[in-house]
N, C-alpha and C positions, 0 to 999 in steps of 0.2 A: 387269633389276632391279639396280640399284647395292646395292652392300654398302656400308656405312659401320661400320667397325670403333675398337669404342675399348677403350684399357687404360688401365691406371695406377690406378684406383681399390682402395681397399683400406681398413685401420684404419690409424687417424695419433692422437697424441696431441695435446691443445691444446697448441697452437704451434709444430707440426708441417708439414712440408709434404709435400705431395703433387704428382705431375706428370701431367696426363689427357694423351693423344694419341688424336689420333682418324685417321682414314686415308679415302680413298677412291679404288677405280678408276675416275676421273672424268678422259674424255682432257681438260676446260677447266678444271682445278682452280683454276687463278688466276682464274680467272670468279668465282668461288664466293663469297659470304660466309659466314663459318664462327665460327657460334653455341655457346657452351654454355648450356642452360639447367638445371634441376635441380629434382627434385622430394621432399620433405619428407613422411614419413608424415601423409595427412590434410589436407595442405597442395594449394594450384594448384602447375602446373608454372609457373617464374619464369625469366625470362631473366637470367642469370648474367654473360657476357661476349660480346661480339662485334667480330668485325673486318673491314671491307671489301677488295675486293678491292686495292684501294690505301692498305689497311693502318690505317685509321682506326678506334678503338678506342672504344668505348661498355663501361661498367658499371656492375652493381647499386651504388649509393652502400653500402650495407654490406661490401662485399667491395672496391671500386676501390684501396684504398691495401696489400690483399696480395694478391690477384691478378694473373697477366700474360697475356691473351691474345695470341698468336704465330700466325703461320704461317709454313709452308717450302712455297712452292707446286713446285719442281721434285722433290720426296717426295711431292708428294699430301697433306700433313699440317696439322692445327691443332692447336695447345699449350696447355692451359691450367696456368698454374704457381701450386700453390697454399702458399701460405706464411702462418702466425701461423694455422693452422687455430683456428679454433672450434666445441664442439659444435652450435652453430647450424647449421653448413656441413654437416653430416650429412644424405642423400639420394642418390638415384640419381642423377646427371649425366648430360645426353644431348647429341649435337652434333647439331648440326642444321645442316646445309648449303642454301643456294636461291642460285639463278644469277638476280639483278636480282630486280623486283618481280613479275615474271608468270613467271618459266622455272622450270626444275623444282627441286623441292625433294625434301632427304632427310634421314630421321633414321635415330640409330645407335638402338643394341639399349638402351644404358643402362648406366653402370657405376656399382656401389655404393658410396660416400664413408661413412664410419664416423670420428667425431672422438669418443673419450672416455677417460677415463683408465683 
């Protein structure tokens, strides 16, 4: 069973930034595309940012102009850099890793995003 570990979540104030990492021991990490999505008390889980393996970037139209999805595949790592925080952005964050459209997939445990003054 892959672990997928993430930090960085915490309280931030609006306009604040925050920095998610997420980790896994996966020997084909560059395989991987490496998702955040997040979920909102009451809310679905929404897909927040994502990047393919050759680095091509997709996101939420609400969050794309302070948001940066990253990755460092020779650390195992994906980065989500959150900047201009809004109480809106408040929720669990999860990363979610899948190798192509059929290979395996994984998600992390969740970490809590708190934006308020």
């Amino acid at each position: 069973q892959v672990q997928v570990e993430e930090s960085g979540g915490g309280l931030a104030q609006p306009g604040g930034s925050l920095r998610l990492s997420c980790t896994a021991a996966l020997r084909n990490f560059d395989f991987y595309s490496v998702a955040w999505y997040r979920q909102a008390p009451g809310k679905q889980r929404e897909l927040v940012a994502h990047i393919t393996p050759s680095r091509i970037t997709d996101y939420l139209p609400s969050v794309e102009d302070r948001f940066t999805i990253s990755r460092d595949d020779p650390n195992k790592a994906g980065y989500l850099q959150m900047d201009g925080l809004k109480p809106e952005d408040t929720g669990v964050y999860y990363c979610y890793l899948q190798a192509g459209q059929s290979g395996p997939r994984y998600w992390g445990q969740g970490t809590q995003v708190t934006v308020s003054a």
